[in-house]
N, C-alpha and C positions, 0 to 999 in steps of 0.2 A: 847659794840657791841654785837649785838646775830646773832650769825653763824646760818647758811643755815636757813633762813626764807626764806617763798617764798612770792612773790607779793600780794597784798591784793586782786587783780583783777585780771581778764583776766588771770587764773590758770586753765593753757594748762593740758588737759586732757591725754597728752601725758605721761609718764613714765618720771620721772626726771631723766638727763644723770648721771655718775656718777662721783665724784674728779678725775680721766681719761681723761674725755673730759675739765672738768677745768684744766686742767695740760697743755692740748693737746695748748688751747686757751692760756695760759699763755708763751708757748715757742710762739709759731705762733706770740705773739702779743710781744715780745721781739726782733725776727728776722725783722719783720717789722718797730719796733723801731728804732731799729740799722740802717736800710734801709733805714730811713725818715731821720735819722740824720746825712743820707751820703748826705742829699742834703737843709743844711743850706747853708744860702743865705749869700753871700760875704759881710762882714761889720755888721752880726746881727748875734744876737743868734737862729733867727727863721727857721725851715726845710722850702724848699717850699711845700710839703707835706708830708702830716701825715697821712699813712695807715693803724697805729696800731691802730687810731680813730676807725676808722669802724671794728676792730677785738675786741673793747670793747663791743660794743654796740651787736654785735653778739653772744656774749658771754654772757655777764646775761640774755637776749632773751633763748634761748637754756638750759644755766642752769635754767632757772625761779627764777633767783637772785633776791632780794628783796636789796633795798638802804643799810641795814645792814645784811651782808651777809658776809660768808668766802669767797665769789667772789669778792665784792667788797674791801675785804682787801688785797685778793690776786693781783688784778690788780691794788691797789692802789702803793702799798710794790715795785710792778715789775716798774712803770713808777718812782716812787723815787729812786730806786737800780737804775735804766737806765740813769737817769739824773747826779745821784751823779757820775757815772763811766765813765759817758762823761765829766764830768770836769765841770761842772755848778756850780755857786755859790749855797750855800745852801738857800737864799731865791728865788731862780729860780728854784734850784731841787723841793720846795715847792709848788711853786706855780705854775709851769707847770702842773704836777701830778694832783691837787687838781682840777687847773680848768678845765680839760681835764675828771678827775673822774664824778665832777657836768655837765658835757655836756654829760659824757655815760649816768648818771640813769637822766635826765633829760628827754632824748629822747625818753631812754628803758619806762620810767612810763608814759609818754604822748602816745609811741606806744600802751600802756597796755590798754591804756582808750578809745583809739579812733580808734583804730584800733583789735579791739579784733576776731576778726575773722581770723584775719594774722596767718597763719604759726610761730611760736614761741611766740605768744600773746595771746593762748589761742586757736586759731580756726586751720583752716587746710587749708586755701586758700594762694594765692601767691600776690604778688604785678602785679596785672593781667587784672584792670581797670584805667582810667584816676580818675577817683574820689575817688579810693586806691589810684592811685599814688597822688594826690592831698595833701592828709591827711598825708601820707608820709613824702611829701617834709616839710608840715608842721612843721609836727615836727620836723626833723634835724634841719631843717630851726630856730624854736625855741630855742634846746638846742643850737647850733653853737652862735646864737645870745649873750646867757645868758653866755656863756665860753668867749666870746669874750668882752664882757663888763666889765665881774670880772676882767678876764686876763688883760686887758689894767690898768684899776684902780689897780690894783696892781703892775703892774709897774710900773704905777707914784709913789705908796705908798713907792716902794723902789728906790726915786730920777732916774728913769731910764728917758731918752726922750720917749716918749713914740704919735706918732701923729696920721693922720689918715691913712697914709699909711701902720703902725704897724695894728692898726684895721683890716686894710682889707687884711691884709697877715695873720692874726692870722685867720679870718674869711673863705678868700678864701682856705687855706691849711686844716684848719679841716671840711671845708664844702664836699672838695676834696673828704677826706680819708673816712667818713662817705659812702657819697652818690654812692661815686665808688663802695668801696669794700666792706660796709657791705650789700648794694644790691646785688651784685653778688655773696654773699656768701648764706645769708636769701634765694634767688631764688633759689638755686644748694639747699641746704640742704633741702627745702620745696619739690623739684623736684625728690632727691632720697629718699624720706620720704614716698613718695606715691606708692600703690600698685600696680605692672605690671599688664597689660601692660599699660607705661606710654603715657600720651599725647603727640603725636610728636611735636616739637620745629617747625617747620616750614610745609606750606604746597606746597612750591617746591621739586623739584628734591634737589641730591646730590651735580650734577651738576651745578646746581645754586649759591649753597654755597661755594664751592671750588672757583667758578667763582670772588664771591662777597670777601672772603679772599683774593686772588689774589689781584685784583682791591684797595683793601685797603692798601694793604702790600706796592702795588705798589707804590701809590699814598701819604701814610705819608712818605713814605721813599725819594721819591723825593723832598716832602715840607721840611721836618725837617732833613733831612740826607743829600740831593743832594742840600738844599736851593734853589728850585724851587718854589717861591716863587708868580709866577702868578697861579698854581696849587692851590690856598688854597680855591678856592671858592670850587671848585670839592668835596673837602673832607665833603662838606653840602652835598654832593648827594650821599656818601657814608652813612654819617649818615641818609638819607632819606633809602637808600636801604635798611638797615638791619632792619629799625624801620618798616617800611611797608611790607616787605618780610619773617621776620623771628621773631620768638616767643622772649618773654621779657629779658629771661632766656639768649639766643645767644645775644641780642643785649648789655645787660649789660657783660657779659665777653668779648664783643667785647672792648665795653669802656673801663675796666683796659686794654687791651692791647694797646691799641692808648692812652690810657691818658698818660701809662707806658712811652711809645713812644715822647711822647711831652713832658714831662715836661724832660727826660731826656736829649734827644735834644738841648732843649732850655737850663738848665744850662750848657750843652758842647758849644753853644754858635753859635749853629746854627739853622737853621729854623728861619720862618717868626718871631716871640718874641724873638730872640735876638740882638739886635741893639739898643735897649736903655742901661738905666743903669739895674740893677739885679733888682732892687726891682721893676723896670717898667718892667720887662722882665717875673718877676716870677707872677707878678698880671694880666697881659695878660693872661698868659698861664693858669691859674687858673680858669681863665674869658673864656677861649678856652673848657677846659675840662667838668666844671660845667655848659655850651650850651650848650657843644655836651650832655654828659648826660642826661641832661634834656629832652632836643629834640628828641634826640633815643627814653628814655624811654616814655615820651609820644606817641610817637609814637605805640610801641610794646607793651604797654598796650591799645592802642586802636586796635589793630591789635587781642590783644588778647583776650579782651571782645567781638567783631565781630564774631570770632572763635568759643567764646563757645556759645554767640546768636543762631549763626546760630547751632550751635549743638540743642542746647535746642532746637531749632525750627523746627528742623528735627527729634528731639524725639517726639514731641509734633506733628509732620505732621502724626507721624507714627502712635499714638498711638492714636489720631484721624480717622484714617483710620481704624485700628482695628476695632475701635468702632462704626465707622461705618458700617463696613462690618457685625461685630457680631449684632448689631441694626437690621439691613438690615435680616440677615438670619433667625434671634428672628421672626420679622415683619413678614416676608413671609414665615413663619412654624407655624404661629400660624392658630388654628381650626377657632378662632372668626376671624370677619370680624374688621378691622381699616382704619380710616378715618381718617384725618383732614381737615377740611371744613371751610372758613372764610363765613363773612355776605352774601355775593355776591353768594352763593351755590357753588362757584368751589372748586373740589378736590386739595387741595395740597399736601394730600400723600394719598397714596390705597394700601391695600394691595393685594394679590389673592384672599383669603378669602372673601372679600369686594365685589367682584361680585358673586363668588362660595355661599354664603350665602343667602340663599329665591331668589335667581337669580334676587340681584337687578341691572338695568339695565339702568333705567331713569337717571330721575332729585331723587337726595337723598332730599332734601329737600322736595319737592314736596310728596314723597313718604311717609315720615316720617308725613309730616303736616294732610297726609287724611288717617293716624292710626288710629283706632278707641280706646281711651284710655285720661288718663287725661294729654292734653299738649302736645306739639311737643318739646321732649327731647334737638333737634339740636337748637331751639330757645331759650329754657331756658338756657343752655351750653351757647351760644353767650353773653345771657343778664349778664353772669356773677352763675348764679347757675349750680349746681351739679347732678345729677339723676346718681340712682343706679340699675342696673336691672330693668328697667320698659318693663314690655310686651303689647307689642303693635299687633294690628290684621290686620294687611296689609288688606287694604280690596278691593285693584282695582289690575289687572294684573301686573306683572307676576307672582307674588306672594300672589293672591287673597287666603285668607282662613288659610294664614301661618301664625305662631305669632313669633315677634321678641322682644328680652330681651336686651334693649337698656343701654348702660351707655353711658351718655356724662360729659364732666368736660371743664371748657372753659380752654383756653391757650393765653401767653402772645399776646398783639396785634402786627402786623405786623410795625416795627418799622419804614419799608418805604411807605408802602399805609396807615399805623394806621389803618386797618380793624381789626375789631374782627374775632377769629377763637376761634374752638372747637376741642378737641377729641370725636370722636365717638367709640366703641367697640360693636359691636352686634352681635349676634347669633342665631340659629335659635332656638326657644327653644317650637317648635311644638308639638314634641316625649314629651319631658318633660312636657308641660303643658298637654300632655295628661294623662301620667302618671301620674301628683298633681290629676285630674282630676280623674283617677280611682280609685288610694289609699283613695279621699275622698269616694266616690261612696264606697267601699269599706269597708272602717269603719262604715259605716252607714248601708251599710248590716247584718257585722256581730255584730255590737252593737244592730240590731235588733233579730238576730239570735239567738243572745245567751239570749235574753230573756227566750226563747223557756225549753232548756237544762234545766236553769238554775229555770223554774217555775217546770219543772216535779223534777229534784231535790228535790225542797223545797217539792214539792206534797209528792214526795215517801218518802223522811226522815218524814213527817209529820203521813203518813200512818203507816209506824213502828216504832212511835212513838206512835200509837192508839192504836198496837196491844201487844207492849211491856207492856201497860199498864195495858190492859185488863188481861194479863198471860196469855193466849191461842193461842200462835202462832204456824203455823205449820212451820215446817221447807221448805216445795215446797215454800212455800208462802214468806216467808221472804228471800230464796233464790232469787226468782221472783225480789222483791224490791232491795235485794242487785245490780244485773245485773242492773236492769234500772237504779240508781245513777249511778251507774259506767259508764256506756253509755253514760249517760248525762256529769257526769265529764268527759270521755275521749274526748265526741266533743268542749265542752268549752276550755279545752285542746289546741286541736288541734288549736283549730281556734283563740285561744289566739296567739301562737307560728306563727302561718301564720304573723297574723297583725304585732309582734314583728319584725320579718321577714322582711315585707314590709316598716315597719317604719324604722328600722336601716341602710335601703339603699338609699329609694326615700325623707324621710320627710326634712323638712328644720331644719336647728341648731337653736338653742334657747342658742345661746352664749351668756356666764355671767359669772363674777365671780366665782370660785368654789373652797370653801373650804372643798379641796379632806380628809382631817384628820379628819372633823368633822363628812363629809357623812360617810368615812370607821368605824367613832364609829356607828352610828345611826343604819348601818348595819350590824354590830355585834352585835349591840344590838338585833337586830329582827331576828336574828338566835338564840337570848339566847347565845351566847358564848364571851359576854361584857370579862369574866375571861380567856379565852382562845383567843385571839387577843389582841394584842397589838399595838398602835398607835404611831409612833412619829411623828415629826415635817416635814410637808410636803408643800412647798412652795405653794400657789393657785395657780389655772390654768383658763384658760378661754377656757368653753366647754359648751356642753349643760349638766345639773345638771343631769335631768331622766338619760340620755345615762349614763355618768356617773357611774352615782347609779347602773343600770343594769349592768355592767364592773365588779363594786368594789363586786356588789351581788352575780356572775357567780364566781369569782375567789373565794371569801371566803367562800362562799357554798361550791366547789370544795376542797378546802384546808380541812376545814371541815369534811366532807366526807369520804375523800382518805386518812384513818389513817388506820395502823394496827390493828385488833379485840385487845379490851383490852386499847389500847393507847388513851389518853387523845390530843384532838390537841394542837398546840402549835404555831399560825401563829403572823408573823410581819408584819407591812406597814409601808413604808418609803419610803423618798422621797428626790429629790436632783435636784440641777437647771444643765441643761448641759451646755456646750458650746455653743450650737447651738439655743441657745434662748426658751429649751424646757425645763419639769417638766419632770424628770423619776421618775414614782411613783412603787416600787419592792411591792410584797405582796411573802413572804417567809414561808415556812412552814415545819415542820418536819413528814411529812406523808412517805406515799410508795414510793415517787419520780416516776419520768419515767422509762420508759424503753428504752433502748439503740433506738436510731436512728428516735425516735418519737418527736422529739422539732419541726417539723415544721409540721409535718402530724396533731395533736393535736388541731391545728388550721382548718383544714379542717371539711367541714360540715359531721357527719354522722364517724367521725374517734374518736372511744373511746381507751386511753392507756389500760384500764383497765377494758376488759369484766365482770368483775364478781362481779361488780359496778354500780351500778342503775345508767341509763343516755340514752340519743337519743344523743351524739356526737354533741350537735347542742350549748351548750353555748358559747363556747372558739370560735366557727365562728362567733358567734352574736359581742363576744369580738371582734376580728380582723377588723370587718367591722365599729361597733364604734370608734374604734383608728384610721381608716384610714380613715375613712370619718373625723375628727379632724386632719389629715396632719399628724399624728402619727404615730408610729409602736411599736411593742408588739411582746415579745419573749419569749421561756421558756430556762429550762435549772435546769439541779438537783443541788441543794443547797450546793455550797463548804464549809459550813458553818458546814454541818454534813447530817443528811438525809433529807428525802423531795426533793420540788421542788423549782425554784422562777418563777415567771412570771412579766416580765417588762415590762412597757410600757411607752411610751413617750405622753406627751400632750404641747400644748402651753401655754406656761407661760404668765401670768396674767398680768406681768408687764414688 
C-alpha cells in the first residue's frame, strides 16, 4: 500500500488538510458508526441507516485521498475495529468494511472525474445546479449499486439467505447515509471555505425561515410523533417550501434533521411506516427520506442556479451600461464627426460633432455623393470596402468650398431589416489641407531659394580659389569673400532649420520598419565617432526612418559635443520593449551632464543647458516634436551610471 498519494485527477488546488482532520473524520465517522448500529433492523444483521457512509466519502474528498492512501487504511482499520466490537462474525466484520470501503473510493473517483469543478474535487463550486446535482446523484447512485451487488454475493458466498429485500435495505440505507449527510457536509465545508462576505442562503426575511422551521417541526412531529397520519401529504409542501424558498445549503441540513426524525420514529414504531413488519417499515422509510432528498435538493439547486443567473445578469446589466455610458461619453467628446448610416441614408447613430463639422445639415449621402473627389466613401463603406482619410470638396451649401477627410468601414448588416450599414468618421480638415498646401508651396520656394546662396557660395569659394593661386591676395579682398560665403552659408542655414521646422510638425509619417541599432551605427559613423558609441540590441520600431535619423543625429551630436576639454566621448544606445506596447531607445553618455532643474526646459525651443557650447537651443525641440508626433515621449535626466546625461525616448514597436 503507499501512504498519502493523492488522486491522479481532479487535484484540488486547495492546500491538503493535515493527519488532524483525518483523525477529526475518523472519530466523527466512528460516532456515526455506533449511531447506525443503534438502528439494526429486528431479525438481521443490517442498520436501517448508515451515516458513517457519507462521513467516508467526505473524507478522502477533503483529504484528496487517493484509493491507496493512509485514509483509506485508516477508514478501512476503523469500520473492521467497529464491526469486530459489535460482535459480528468475522466474515461479516470482513465484508461489511470492504464493501462499504469499494462504495467510498468508488463514488470519491467517479466525483474526481465528472465532477471536477466541485468543492473538494479539485474546483471551488458547490452542489448548486440541477445538472451538478444530476452528475451527483449519479455517482452515489453508482458506487451504492456496486457495494450492494458485491455485498449481497458475498453473503450468499458465506451460505447467508440473502433476497431482494436484503438488496434493497443494503441499497436504501447506504443510499441514505451518502446522500443525506455527505451533501450536507460537502455544502457547509464548501460554504465556509469561501471568502466573506458569503452568499446569503436564502432571499427571504428571517421571518420566513423561523416560520418555515416551525411549520416543519410542527408538522413531522404530528406525522411521526403524534401519528397524524392524514398530515403526510403536507410534509411534500414542506419539502416544496424550503427547496424553492431557501438556498441548497439550508434545504439539505433541513433533510438530516427530518430524515433524523423519520427514520427514528418509525423504528420506535410510530408514524405513517410503521404498521407493517421492520423490513416493510425500514424500506418505506428509506423510500420517504431518499424523495424527500431528492426532491428538496432539486429543487434548491434550481432555486440556486436562478440566483446566481440572475446575478450574472445583473452584472452583465451593469456592466453593459457602463459601457455604454462610457461609449456614449467617448462618442459625444469626440472633435470628429461619427455616423452610422444603412443603405436607405437614415442616421442610426450622430454624434454632436456630426452637425458641428462643415455644418452638415442635409441629406449625408447626398452631400457626400456630390464631393468632388474619387467615389462616394458612404457607398463604397455599404458595398463592403474600406477608405481611409479621403478628402473630399464639399462643393454645394452649407459647406461649399470646405474639405472633409472621410473614413468609412461598412458594419455588420442589420439582422432585422438585413440592410447594409457603415461607419462614417469625418472631419473637417480645411485648416490642414491648407497647411499641406503651403508647406508644399513652401519647399518649392526655398528649394528655389537656396539655389541662389548656394550658387554665390560656389562663385566666392571659386574666386579665392583663383586668387590663392595666383599668391597675390589682398587681405580687404579675401576678407570681402570670406563674409559673403558666410552670408550665404548663414541663409542656407536658416532656411534649412525653417523647412526642418515646418516638416517635423505638419508633414505626414512615412511609417516603416526601423531598424533603430543599425541607423544609430550609420550615424555614428558620419560623426566619425564609429570608436566612441556603442550600440546594442535594440528592438525595431515602426516610425518614419528620416525623423528618426534626425532624433538619433540631434542626441549623438549633443552627447558628442557636451564632453569636458581633454575627454574623449564615451556614449551608449540601447533599447528595450515596455509594457505598453512601446520601444525605449536610452542614448547614454559620460559628458558634463545637466545642470540641476533643466530636464524639461532642455526640450524647449531656444533653451540651451550649456551657454558656452555652440548651439541655437533648437535640436532637443526638433527631438520632442518627432517623438510626439509618433505617440511617443522623450526625457532626460543625468546618468546614475556615473557622469553624463541619458535621454530617453519611447517609439512604437514594430511588432
Amino acid at each position: 500500500m503507499t501512504v498519502g498519494t493523492t488522486p491522479s485527477t481532479g487535484t484540488s488546488a486547495r492546500p491538503r488538510p493535515g493527519l488532524g482532520v483525518a483523525f477529526a473524520f475518523l472519530a466523527a465517522g466512528l460516532v456515526l458508526g455506533f449511531m447506525g448500529r443503534a438502528t439494526v433492523i429486528e431479525g438481521t444483521d443490517l442498520a436501517a441507516v448508515w451515516p458513517a457512509a457519507g462521513v467516508g466519502v467526505v473524507w478522502l474528498l477533503v483529504r484528496q485521498a487517493g484509493p491507496l492512501s493512509l485514509d483509506t487504511a485508516l477508514l478501512g482499520g476503523a469500520m473492521v475495529t467497529s464491526a469486530l466490537v459489535s460482535g459480528f462474525p468475522l466474515w461479516l466484520s470482513l465484508s461489511l468494511p470492504t464493501t462499504h470501503l469499494l462504495q467510498t473510493v468508488i463514488i470519491v473517483e467517479l466525483m474526481r472525474r465528472t465532477l471536477p469543478e466541485l468543492w473538494g474535487c479539485g474546483g471551488s463550486e458547490a452542489i448548486d445546479s440541477p445538472r451538478r446535482l444530476a452528475r451527483y446523484l449519479a455517482c452515489v447512485g453508482a458506487g451504492v449499486l456496486v457495494s450492494t451487488v458485491v455485498g449481497v454475493s458475498w453473503w450468499r458466498l458465506a451460505g447467508q439467505e440473502a433476497d431482494l429485500s436484503l438488496a434493497l435495505l443494503w441499497f436504501g440505507r447506504n443510499a441514505c447515509g451518502v446522500l443525506v449527510v455527505a451533501t450536507a457536509l460537502l455544502l457547509l465545508l464548501q460554504y465556509l471555505d469561501q471568502p466573506r462576505p458569503r452568499r446569503k442562503q436564502w432571499a427571504g426575511s428571517g421571518l420566513e425561515f423561523v416560520a418555515a422551521c416551525t411549520t416543519s417541526a410542527l408538522l413531522y412531529g404530528l406525522v411521526f410523533l403524534g401519528d397524524v397520519h392524514a398530515f403526510l401529504y403536507l410534509l411534500l409542501g414542506v419539502v416544496i417550501w424550503f427547496g424553492v424558498r431557501f438556498g441548497t445549503l439550508t434545504n439539505a441540513w433541513h433533510t438530516v434533521v427530518v430524515a433524523s426524525v423519520a427514520v427514528a420514529a418509525t423504528l420506535a414504531d410510530t408514524g405513517p411506516f410503521a404498521h407493517d413488519g421492520a423490513i416493510e417499515n425500514v424500506l418505506l422509510v428509506q423510500l420517504f427520506v431518499l424523495a424527500s432528498a431528492v426532491m428538496g435538493l432539486a429543487l434548491s439547486t434550481g432555486l440556486d442556479e436562478r440566483t446566481s443567473l440572475t446575478a450574472e445578469l445583473r452584472q452583465t446589466s451593469r456592466e453593459m451600461t457602463d459601457q455604454a455610458q462610457l461609449l456614449n461619453a467617448v462618442v459625444n467628446s469626440m472633435a470628429e464627426g461619427l455616423a452610422v448610416v444603412d443603405d436607405a441614408g437614415r442616421w442610426l447613430l450622430r454624434n454632436p460633432a456630426a452637425t458641428r463639422v462643415g455644418g452638415l445639415a442635409g441629406d449625408l449621402q447626398a452631400l457626400l455623393s456630390s464631393g468632388s473627389g474619387a467615389g462616394n466613401p458612404l457607398a463604397m463603406a455599404l458595398a463592403g470596402g474600406t477608405v481611409r482619410d479621403r478628402e473630399l470638396v464639399v462643393s454645394g451649401p452649407p459647406g461649399a468650398g470646405r474639405i472633409l477627410a472621410v473614413s468609412a468601414a461598412p458594419l455588420p448588416r442589420d439582422t432585422d431589416t438585413g440592410r447594409a450599414r457603415a461607419l462614417l468618421i469625418f472631419r473637417d480638415a480645411t485648416v490642414e489641407h491648407a497647411r499641406r498646401v503651403d508647406l508644399t508651396a513652401f519647399a518649392e520656394v526655398v528649394a528655389h531659394d537656396l539655389r541662389n546662396p548656394l550658387a554665390a557660395v560656389e562663385s566666392w569659394t571659386e574666386m579665392m580659389a583663383a586668387e590663392l593661386e595666383d599668391g597675390d591676395v589682398e587681405t580687404d579682398l579675401l576678407e570681402e569673400y570670406i563674409d559673403r560665403v558666410g552670408s550665404g552659408a548663414r541663409r542656407m542655414t536658416a532656411l534649412i532649420e525653417d523647412l526642418l521646422g515646418r516638416a517635423t510638425q505638419d508633414a505626414a509619417l512615412q511609417l516603416r520598419r526601423v531598424d533603430v541599432a543599425t541607423l544609430a551605427e550609420d550615424v555614428a559613423a558620419g560623426h566619425g565617432a564609429t570608436d566612441q558609441v556603442k550600440v546594442g540590441d535594440i528592438p525595431e520600431v515602426r516610425a518614419d526612418a528620416a525623423l528618426v535619423r534626425q532624433v538619433l543625429d540631434n542626441l549623438l551630436g549633443n552627447a558628442l559635443k557636451f564632453v569636458a576639454p581633454g575627454d574623449e566621448p564615451r556614449i551608449t544606445v540601447t533599447g528595450r520593449r515596455t509594457d505598453s506596447g512601446t520601444v525605449a531607445v536610452a542614448v547614454a553618455d559620460q559628458g558634463v551632464g545637466l545642470p540641476p532643474g533643466v530636464d524639461e526646459l532642455v526640450f524647449e525651443e531656444h533653451q540651451r543647458a550649456h551657454p558656452s557650447y555652440d548651439g541655437r537651443g533648437l535640436g532637443l525641440a526638433i527631438c520632442r516634436r518627432v517623438v510626439e508626433r509618433h505617440g511617443g515621449s522623450i526625457t532626460a535626466r543625468n546618468n546614475p551610471a556615473g557622469r553624463g546625461a541619458v535621454f530617453e525616448l519611447t517609439l512604437p514597436s514594430a511588432d
